[in-house]
N, CA, C and O of each residue as an XYZ file, in Angstrom:
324
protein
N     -87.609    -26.253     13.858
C     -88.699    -27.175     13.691
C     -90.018    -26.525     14.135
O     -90.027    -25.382     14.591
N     -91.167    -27.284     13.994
C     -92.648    -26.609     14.312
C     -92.812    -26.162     15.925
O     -93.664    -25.414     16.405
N     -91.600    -26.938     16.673
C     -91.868    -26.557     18.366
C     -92.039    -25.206     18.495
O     -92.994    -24.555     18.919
N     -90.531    -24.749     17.888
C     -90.762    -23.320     18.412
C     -91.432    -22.380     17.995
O     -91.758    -21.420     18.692
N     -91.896    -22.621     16.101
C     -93.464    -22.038     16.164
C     -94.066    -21.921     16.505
O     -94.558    -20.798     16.621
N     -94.686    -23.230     17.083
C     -95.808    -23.158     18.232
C     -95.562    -22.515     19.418
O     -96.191    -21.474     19.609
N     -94.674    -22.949     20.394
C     -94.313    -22.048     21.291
C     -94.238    -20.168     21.141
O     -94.756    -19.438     21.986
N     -93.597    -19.713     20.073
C     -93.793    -18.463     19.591
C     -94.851    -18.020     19.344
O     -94.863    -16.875     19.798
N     -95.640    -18.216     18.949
C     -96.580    -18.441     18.584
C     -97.784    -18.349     19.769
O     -98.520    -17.419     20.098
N     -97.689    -19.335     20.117
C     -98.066    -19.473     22.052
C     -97.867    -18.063     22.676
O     -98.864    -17.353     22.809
N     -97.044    -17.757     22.942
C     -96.565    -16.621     23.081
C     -96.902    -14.953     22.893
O     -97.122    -14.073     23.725
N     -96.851    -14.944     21.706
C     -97.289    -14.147     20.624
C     -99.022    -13.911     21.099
O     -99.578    -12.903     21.534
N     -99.440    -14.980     20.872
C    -101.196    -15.217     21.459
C    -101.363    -14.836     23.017
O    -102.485    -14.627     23.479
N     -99.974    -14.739     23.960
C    -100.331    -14.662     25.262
C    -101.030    -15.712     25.884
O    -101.882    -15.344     26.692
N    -100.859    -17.224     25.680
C    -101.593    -18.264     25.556
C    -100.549    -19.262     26.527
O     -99.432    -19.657     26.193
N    -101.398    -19.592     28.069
C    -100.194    -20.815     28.717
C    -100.200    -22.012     27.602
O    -100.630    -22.093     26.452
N     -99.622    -22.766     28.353
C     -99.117    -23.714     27.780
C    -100.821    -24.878     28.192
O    -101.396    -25.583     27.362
N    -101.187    -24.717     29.552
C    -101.853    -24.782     29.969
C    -103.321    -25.026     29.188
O    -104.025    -25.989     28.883
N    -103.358    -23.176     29.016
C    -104.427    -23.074     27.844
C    -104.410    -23.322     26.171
O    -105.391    -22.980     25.510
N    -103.700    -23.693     25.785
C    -103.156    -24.031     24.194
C    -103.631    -25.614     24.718
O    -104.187    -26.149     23.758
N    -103.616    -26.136     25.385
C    -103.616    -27.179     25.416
C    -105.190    -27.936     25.627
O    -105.647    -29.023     25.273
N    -105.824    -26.595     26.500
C    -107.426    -27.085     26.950
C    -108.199    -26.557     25.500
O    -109.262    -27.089     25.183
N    -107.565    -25.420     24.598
C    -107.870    -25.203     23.673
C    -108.082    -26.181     22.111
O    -108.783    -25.986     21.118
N    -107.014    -27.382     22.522
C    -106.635    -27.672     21.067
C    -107.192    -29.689     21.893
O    -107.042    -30.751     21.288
N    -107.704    -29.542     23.129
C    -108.380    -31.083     23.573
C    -106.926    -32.078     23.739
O    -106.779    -33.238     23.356
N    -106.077    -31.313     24.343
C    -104.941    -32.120     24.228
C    -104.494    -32.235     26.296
O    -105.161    -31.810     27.239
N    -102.759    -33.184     26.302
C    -102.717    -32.652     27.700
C    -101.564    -31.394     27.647
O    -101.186    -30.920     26.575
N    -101.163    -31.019     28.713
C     -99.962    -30.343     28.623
C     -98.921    -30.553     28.327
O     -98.108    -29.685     28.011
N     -98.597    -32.396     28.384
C     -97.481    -32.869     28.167
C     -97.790    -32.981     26.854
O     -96.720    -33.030     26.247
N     -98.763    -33.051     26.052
C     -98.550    -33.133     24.824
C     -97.775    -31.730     23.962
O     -96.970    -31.938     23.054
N     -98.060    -30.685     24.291
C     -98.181    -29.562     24.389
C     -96.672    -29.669     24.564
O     -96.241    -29.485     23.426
N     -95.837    -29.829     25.221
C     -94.986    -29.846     26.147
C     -93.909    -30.692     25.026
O     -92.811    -30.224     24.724
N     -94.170    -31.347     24.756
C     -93.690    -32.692     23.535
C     -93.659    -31.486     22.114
O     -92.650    -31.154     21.493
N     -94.576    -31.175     21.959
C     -94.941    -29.978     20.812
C     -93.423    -29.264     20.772
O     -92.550    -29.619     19.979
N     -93.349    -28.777     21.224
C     -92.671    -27.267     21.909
C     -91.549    -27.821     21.801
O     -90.775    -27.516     20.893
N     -91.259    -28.782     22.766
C     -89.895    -29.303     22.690
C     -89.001    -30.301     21.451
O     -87.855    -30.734     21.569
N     -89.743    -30.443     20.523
C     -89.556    -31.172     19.495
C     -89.636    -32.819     19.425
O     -89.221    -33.539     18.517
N     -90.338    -33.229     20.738
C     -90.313    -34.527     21.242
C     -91.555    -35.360     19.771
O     -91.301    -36.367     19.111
N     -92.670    -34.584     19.695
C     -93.535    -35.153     18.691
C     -94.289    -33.969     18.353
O     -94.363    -32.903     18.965
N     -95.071    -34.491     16.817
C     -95.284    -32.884     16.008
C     -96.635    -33.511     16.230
O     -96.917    -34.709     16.249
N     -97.474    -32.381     16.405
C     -98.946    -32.611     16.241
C     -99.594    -33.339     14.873
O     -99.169    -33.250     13.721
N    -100.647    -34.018     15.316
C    -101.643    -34.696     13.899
C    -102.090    -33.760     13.107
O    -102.254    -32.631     13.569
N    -102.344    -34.006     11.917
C    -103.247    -33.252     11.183
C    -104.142    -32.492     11.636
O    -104.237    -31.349     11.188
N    -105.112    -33.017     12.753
C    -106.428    -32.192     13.081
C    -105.894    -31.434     13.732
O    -106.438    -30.333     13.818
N    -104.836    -31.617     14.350
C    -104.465    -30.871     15.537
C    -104.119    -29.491     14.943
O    -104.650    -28.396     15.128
N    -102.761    -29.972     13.946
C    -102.438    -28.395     13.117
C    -103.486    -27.504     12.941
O    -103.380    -26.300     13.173
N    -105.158    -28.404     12.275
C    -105.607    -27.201     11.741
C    -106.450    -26.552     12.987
O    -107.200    -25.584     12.865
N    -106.208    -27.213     14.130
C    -106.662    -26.274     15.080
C    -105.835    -25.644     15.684
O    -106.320    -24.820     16.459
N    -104.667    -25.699     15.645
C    -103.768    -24.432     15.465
C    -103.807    -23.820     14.522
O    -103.748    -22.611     14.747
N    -103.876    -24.067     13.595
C    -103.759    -22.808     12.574
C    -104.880    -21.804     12.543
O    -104.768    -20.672     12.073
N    -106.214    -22.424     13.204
C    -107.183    -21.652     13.432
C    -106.585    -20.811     15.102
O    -106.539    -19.583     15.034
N    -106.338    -21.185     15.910
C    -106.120    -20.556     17.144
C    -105.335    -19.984     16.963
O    -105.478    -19.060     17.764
N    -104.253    -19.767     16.286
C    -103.218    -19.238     15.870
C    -103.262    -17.814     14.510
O    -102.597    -16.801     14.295
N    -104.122    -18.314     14.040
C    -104.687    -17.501     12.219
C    -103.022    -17.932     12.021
O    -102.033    -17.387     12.510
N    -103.068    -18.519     11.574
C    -102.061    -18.782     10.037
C    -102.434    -20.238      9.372
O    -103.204    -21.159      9.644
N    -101.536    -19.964      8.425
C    -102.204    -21.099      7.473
C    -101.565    -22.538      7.273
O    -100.432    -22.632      7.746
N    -101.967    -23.446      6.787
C    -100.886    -24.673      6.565
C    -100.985    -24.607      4.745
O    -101.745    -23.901      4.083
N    -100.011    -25.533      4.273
C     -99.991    -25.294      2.758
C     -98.810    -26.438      2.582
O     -98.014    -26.792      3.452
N     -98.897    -26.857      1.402
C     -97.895    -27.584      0.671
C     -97.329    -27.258     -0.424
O     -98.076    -26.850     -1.313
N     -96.329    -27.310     -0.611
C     -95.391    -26.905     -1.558
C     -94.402    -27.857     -2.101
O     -93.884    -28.598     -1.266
N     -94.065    -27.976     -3.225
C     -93.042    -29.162     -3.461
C     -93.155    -30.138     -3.249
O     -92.279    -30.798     -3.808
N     -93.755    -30.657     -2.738
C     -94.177    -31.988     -2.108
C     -93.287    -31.977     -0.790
O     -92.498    -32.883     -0.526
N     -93.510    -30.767      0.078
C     -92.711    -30.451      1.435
C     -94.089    -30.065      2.120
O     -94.782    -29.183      1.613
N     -94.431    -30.638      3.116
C     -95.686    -29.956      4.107
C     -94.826    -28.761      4.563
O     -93.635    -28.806      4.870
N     -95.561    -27.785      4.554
C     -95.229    -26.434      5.386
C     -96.262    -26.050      6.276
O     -97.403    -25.639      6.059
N     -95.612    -26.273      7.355
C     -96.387    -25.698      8.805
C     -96.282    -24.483      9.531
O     -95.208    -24.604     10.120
N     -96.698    -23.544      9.789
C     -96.624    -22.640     10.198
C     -95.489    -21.736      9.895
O     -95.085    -20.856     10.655
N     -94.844    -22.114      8.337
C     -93.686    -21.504      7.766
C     -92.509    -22.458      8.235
O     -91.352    -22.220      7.887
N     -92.779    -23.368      8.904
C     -91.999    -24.481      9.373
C     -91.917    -25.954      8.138
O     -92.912    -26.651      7.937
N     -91.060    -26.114      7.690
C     -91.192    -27.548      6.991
C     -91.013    -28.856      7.692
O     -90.028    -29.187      8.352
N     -91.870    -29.411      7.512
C     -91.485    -30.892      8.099
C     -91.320    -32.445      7.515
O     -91.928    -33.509      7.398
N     -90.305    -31.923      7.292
C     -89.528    -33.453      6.700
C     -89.956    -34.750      7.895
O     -90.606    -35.766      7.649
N     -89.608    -34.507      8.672
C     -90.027    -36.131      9.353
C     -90.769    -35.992     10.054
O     -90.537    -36.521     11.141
N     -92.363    -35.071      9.889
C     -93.259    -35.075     10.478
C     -93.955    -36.288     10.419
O     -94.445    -36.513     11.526
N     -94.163    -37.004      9.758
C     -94.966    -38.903      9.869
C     -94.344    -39.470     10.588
O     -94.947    -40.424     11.080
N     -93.156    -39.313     10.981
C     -92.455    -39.899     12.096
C     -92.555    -39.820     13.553
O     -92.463    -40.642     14.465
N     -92.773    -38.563     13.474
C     -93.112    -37.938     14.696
C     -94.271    -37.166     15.389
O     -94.151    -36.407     16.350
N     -95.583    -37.543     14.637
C     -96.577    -37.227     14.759
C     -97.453    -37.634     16.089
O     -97.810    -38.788     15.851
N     -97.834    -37.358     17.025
C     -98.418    -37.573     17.796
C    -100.058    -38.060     17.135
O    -100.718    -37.572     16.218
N    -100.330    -39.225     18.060
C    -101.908    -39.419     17.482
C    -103.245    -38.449     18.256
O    -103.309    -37.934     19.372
N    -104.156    -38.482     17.185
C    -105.280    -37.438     17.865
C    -106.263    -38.403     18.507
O    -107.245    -37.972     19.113
């Protein structure tokens, strides 16, 4: 799912959890929720990951693709911005 993108990702950037989080106007527990698959970020949120991150978002098939991640029950689990 998109957690561990992000987290990898996180990672990858050398980025706490901490700072991904003061970065993208969020808390840590949101962050934290992210990562762990608890709730997927909003729209705005993605595209400020995808900017903090450089990669892209895109749709295909009528499948959102997130960070090479698909998310089928992302409206479900969307955290609000």
């Amino acid at each position: 799912m998109i957690g561990k993108k992000i987290a990898q990702l996180r990672t990858q950037h050398k980025l706490s959890q901490k700072e991904l989080a003061r970065r993208t106007g969020v808390s840590v527990a949101t962050v934290k929720n992210w990562e762990g698959d608890s709730s997927d970020p909003c729209l705005e949120n993605i595209k400020i990951l995808s900017n903090i991150f450089n990669v892209t978002t895109d749709s295909r098939l009528g499948q959102t693709r997130i960070f090479g991640s698909t998310m089928r029950s992302w409206r479900k689990r969307t955290s609000s911005c």
